[in-house]
BALOBA-1460 file (C-alpha; in Angstrom, 3 decimals):
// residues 180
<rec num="1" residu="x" x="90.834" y="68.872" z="116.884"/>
<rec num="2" residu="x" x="92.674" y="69.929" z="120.216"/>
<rec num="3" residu="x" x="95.845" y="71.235" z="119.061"/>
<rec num="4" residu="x" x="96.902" y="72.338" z="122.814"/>
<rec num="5" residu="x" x="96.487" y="68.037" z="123.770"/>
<rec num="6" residu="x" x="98.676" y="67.275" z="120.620"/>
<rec num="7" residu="x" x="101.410" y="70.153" z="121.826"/>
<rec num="8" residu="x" x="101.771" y="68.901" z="125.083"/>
<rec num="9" residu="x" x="101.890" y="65.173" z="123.468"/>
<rec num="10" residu="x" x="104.250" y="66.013" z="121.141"/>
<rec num="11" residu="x" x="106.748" y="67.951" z="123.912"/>
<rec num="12" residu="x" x="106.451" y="64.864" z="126.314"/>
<rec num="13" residu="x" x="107.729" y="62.999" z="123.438"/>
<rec num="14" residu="x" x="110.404" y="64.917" z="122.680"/>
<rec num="15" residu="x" x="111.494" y="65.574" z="126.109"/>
<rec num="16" residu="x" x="111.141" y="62.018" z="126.658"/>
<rec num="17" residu="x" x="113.641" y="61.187" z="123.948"/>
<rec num="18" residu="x" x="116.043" y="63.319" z="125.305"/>
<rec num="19" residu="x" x="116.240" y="61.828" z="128.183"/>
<rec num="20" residu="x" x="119.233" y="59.905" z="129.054"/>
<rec num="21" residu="x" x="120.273" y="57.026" z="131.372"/>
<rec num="22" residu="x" x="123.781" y="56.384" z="133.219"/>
<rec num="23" residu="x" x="125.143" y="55.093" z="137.078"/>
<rec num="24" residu="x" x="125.592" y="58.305" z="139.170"/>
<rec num="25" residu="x" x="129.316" y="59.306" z="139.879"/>
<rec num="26" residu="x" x="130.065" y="61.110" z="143.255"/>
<rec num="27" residu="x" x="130.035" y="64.113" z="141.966"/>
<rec num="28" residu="x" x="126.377" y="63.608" z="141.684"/>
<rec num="29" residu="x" x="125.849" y="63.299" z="145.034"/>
<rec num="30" residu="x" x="124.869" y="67.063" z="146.094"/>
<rec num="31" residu="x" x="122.523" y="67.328" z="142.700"/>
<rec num="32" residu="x" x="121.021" y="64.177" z="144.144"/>
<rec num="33" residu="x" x="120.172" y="64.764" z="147.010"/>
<rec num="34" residu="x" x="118.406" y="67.955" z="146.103"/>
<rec num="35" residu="x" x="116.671" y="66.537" z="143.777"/>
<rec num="36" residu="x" x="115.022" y="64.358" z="146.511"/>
<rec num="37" residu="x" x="114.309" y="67.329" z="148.494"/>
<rec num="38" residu="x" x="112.554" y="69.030" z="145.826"/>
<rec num="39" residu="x" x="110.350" y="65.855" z="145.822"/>
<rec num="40" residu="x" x="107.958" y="65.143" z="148.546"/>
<rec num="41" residu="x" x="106.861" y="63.455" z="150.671"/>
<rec num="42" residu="x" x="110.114" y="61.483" z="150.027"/>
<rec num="43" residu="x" x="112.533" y="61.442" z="152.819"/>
<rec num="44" residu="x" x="115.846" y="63.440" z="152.807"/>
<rec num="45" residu="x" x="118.884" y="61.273" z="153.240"/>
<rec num="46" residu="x" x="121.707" y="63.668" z="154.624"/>
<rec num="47" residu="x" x="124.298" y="64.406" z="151.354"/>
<rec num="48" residu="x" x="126.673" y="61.963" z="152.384"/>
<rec num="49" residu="x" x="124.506" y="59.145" z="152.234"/>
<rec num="50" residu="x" x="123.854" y="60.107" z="149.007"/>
<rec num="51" residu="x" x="127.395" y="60.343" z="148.007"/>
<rec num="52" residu="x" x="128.109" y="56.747" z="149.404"/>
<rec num="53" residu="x" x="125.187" y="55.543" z="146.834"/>
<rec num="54" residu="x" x="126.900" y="57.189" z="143.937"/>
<rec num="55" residu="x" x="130.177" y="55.690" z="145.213"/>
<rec num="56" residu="x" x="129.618" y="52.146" z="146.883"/>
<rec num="57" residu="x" x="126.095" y="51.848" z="145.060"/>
<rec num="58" residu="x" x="126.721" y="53.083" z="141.807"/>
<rec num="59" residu="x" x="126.290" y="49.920" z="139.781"/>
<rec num="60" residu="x" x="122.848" y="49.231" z="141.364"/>
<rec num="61" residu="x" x="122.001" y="53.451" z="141.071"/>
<rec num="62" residu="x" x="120.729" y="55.363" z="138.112"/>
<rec num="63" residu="x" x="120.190" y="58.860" z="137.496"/>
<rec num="64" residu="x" x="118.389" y="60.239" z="134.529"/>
<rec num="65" residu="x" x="119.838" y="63.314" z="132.573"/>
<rec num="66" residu="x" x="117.791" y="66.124" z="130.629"/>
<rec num="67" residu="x" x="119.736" y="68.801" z="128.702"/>
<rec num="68" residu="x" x="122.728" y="67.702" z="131.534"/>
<rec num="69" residu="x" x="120.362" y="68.089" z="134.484"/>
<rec num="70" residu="x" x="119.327" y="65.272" z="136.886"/>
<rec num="71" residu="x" x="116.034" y="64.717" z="136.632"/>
<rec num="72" residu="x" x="115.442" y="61.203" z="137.796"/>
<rec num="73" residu="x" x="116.887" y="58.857" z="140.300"/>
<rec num="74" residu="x" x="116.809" y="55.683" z="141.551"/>
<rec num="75" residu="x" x="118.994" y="54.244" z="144.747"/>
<rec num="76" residu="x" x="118.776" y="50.284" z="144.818"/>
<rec num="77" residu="x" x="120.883" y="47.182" z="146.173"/>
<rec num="78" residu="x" x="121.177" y="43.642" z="146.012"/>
<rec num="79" residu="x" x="120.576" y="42.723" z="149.011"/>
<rec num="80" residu="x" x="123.544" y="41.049" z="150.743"/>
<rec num="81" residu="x" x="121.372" y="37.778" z="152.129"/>
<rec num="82" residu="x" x="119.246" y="37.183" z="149.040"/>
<rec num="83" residu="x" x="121.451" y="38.480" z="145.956"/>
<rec num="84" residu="x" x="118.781" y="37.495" z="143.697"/>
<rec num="85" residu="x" x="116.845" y="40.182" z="145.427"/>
<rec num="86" residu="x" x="116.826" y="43.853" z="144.752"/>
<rec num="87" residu="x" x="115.786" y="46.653" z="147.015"/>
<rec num="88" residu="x" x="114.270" y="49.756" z="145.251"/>
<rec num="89" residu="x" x="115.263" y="51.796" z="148.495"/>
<rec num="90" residu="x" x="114.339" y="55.278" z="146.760"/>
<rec num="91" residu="x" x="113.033" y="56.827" z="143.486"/>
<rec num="92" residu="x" x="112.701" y="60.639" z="142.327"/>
<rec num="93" residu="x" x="111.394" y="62.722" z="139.342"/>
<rec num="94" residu="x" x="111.592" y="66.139" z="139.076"/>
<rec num="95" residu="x" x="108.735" y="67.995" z="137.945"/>
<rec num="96" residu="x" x="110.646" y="69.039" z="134.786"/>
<rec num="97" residu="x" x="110.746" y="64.831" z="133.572"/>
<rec num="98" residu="x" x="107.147" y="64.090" z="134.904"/>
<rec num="99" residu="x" x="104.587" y="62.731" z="132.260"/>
<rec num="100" residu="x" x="107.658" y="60.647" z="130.918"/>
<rec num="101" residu="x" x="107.286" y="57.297" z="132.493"/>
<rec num="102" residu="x" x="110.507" y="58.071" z="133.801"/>
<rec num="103" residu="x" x="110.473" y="55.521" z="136.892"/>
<rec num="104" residu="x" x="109.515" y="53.074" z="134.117"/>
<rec num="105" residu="x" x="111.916" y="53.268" z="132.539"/>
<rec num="106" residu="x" x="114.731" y="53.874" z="135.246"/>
<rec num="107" residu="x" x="113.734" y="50.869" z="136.887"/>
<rec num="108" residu="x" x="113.836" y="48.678" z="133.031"/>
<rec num="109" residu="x" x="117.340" y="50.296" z="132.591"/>
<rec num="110" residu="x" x="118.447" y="49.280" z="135.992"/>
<rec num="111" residu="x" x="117.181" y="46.021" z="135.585"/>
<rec num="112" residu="x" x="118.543" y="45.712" z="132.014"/>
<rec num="113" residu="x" x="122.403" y="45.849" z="134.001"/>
<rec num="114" residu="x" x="124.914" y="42.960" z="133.807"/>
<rec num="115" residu="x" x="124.980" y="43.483" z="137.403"/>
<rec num="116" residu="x" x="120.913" y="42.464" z="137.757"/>
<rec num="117" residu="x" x="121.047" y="39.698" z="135.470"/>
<rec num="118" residu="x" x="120.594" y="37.299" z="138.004"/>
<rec num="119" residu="x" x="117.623" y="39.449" z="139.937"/>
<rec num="120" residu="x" x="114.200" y="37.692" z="140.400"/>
<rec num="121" residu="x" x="113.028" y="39.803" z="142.887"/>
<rec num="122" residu="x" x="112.257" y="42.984" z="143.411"/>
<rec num="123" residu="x" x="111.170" y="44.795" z="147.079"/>
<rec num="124" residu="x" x="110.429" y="48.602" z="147.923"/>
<rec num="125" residu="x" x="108.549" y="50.118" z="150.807"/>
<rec num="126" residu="x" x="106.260" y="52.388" z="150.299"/>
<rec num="127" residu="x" x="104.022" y="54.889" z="152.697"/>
<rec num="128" residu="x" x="100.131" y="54.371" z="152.384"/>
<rec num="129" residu="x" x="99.576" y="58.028" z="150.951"/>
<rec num="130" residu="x" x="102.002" y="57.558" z="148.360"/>
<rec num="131" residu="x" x="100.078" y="56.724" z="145.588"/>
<rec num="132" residu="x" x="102.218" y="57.613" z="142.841"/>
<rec num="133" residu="x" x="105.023" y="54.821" z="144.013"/>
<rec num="134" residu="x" x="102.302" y="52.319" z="144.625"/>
<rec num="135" residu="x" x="101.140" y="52.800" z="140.748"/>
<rec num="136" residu="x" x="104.819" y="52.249" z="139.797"/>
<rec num="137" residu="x" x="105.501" y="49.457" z="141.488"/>
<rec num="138" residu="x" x="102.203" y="47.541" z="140.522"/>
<rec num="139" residu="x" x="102.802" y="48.625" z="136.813"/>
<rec num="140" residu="x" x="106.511" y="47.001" z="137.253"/>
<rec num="141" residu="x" x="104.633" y="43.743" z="138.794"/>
<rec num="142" residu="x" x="101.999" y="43.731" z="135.720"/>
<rec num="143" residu="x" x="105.220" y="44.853" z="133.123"/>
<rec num="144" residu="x" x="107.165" y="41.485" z="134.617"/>
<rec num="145" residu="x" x="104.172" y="39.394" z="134.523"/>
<rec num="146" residu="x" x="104.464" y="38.206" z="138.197"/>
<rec num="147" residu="x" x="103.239" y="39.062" z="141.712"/>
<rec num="148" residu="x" x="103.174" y="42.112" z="144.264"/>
<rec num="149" residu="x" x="102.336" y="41.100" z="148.148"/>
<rec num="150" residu="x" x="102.126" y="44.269" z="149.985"/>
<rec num="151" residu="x" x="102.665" y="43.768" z="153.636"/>
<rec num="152" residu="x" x="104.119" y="45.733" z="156.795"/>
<rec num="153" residu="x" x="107.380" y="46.244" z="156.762"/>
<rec num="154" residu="x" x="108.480" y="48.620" z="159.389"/>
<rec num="155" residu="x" x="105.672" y="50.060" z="161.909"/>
<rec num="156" residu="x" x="105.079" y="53.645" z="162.986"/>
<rec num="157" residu="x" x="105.244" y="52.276" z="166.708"/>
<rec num="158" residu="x" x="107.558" y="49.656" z="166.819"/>
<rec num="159" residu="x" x="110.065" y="50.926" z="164.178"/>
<rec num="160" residu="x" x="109.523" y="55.012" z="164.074"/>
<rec num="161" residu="x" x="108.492" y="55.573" z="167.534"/>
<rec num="162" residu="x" x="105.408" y="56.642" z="166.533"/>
<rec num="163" residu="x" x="106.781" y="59.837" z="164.023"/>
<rec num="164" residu="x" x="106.319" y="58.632" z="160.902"/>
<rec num="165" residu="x" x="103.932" y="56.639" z="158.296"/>
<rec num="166" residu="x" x="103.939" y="52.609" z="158.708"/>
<rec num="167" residu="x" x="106.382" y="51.648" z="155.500"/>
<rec num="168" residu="x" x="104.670" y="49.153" z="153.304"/>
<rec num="169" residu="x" x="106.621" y="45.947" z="151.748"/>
<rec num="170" residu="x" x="106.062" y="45.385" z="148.313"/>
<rec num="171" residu="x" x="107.814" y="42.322" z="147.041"/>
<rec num="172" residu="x" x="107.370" y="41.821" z="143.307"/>
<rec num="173" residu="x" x="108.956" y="38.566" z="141.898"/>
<rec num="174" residu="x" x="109.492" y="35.897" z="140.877"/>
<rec num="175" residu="x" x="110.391" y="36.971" z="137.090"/>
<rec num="176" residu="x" x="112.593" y="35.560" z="134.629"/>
<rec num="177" residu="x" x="115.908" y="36.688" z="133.493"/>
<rec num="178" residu="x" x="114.468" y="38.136" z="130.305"/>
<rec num="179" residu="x" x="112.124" y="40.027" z="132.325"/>
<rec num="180" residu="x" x="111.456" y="43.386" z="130.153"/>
């Protein structure tokens, strides 16, 4: 038997179950926002934009708490055109909550919310080299039994001036109300 597999089983678990879910507050902002930095190759909103998500966003926001720590977060609107739409715009898991299915389960939370009761889509971009979002967002497709058409959203040379990755549409939807 490998009891060293069944230890680190067992303190995922645990770890797991502590694990907490909530909207962020302002006051979350800073802890936020280094959270993000802390997790590459995401980019680094300046503080205040984080503190406008935890203020103006909150209800479409969640962080995830470990022994009072932020360990997970996810930024997301509905988007003011299509309200049965909602952009993922950012998602981050510190290295203390990883092995969790954290994002999993932020995003089910999130989409659990009074306030998303009405969503049937879901749409994120998403850089080519990041696999680990790709993997979350096609587990969320397979999870709501429904589609995920990846296309270009914004291009390195038409919308970054050439300085950074072409940003990849993935639209996920259409799902029922009762989706998870």
């Amino acid at each position: 038997m490998n009891t060293s597999k069944s230890k680190v089983d067992s303190s995922t678990t645990q770890k797991s179950d502590q694990i907490s879910f909530r909207h962020p507050q302002s006051s979350d902002g800073y802890a936020i926002n280094q959270l993000i930095e802390a997790c590459p190759p995401l980019d680094t909103n300046s503080v205040y934009c984080n503190l406008l998500q935890c203020s103006h966003f909150s209800d479409t926001c969640v962080v995830a708490e470990l022994d009072g720590e932020i360990v997970g977060w996810v930024s997301a609107y509905l988007e003011p055109k299509q309200t049965d739409n909602l952009f993922v715009w950012q998602m981050a898991v510190s290295e203390k909550a990883r092995g969790c299915a954290l994002s999993q389960r932020m995003l089910t939370f999130l989409l659990s919310q009074p306030q998303c009761s009405h969503v049937r889509f879901i749409d994120t971009t998403i850089t080519a080299d990041n696999s680990a979002s790709r993997r979350v967002f096609k587990k969320l497709a397979e999870n709501l039994n429904t589609e995920c058409v990846e296309s270009v959203m914004f291009s390195k040379e038409v919308h970054f001036g050439g300085k950074h990755d072409d940003e990849f549409l993935f639209h996920i939807g259409p799902f029922s109300a009762n989706k998870l």
